[in-house]
PAVEXZA-93239 format. One record per residue (C-alpha): x negated, y negated, z; residue number from 1. Coordinates in Angstrom, 3 decimals. Layout:
% PAVEXZA-93239
<r u="X" v="Y" w="Z" seq="NUM"/>
...
% end
This chain:
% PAVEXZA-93239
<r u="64.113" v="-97.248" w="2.107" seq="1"/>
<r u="66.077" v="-97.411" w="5.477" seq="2"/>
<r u="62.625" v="-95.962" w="7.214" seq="3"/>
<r u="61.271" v="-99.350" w="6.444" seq="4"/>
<r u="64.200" v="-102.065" w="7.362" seq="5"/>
<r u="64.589" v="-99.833" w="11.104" seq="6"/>
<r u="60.798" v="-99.627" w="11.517" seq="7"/>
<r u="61.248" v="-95.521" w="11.591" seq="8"/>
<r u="57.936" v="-94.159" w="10.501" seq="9"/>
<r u="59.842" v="-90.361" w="9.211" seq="10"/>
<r u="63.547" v="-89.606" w="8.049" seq="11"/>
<r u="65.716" v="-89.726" w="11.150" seq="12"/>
<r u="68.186" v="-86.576" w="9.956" seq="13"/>
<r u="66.831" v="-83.812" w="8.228" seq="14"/>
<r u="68.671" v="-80.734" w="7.186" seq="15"/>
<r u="66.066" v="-78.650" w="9.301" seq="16"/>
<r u="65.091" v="-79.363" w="13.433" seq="17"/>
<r u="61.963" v="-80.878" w="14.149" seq="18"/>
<r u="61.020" v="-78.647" w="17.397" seq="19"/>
<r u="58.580" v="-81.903" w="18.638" seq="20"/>
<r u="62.212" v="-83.717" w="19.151" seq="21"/>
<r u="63.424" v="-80.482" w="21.385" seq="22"/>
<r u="64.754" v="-81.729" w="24.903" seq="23"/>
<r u="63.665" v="-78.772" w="27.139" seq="24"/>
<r u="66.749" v="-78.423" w="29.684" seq="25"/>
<r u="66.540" v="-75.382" w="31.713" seq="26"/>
<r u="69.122" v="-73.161" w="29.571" seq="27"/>
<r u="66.601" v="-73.918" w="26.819" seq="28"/>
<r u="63.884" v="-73.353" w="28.896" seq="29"/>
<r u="65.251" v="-70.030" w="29.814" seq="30"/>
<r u="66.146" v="-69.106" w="26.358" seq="31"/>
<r u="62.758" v="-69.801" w="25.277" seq="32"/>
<r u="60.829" v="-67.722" w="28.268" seq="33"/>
<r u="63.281" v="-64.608" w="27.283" seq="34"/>
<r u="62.465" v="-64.760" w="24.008" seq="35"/>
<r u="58.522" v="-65.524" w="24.356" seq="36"/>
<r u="58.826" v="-62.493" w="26.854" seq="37"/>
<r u="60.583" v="-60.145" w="23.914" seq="38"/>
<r u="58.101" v="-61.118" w="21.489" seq="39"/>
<r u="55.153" v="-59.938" w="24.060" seq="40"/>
<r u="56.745" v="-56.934" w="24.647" seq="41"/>
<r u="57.728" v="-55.855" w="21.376" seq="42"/>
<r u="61.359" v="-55.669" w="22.437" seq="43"/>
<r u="64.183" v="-56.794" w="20.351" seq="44"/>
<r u="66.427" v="-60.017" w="21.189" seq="45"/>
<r u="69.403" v="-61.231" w="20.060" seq="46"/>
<r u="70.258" v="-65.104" w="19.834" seq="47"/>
<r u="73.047" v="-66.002" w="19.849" seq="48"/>
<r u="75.599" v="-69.466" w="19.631" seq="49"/>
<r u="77.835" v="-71.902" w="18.451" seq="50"/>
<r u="77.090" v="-73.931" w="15.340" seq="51"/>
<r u="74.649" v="-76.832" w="15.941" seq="52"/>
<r u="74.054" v="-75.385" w="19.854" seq="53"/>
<r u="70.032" v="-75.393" w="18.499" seq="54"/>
<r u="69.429" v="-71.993" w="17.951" seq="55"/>
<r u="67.183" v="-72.615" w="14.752" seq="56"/>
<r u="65.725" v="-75.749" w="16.853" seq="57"/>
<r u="64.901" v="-72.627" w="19.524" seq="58"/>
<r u="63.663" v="-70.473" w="17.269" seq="59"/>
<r u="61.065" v="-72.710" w="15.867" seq="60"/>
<r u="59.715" v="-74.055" w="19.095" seq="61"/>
<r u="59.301" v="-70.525" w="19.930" seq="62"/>
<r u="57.160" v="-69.856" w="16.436" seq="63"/>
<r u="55.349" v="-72.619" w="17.368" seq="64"/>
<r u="54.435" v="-71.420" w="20.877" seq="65"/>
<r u="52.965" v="-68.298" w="19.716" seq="66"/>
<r u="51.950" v="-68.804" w="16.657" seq="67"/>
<r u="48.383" v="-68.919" w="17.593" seq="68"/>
<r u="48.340" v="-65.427" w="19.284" seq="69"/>
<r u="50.864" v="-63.319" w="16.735" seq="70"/>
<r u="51.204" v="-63.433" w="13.531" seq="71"/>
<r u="54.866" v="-64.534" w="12.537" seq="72"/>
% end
C-alpha cells in the first residue's frame, strides 16, 4: 500500500537484510575477506557483535559470494 503512494518498487524494512543494500566500508570489507578466507581454508571463524552491527547482513553477503563454488 505505502510501496505505491512513495513510488518504492519492494518493502523498505524487512525483518531480514537484503545483502544488495550492504554499504561495503573497509571494517566490512575486512570482515568479509577473513571470513571468505576461513571458508577456503576450512578453518573455523567466529563473528562476533553488537545487536543490529550487521552481522546477519555479513553473513549473507558472504553466502552469496561463494555460493557458486561451495555448497552452503
Amino acid at each position: 500500500m505505502y510501496e505505491q503512494y512513495w513510488g518504492l518498487r519492494e518493502k523498505p524494512f524487512r525483518k531480514t537484510p537484503d545483502p544488495r543494500y550492504l554499504f561495503l566500508n573497509e571494517a566490512y570489507e575486512e570482515a568479509l575477506e577473513r571470513l571468505e578466507f576461513a571458508v577456503e581454508e576450512m578453518e573455523l571463524a567466529l563473528l562476533t557483535g553488537e545487536v543490529g552491527s550487521g552481522k546477519t547482513l555479513l553473513t549473507r553477503a558472504l553466502v552469496d559470494r561463494i555460493g557458486e563454488r561451495y555448497e552452503v
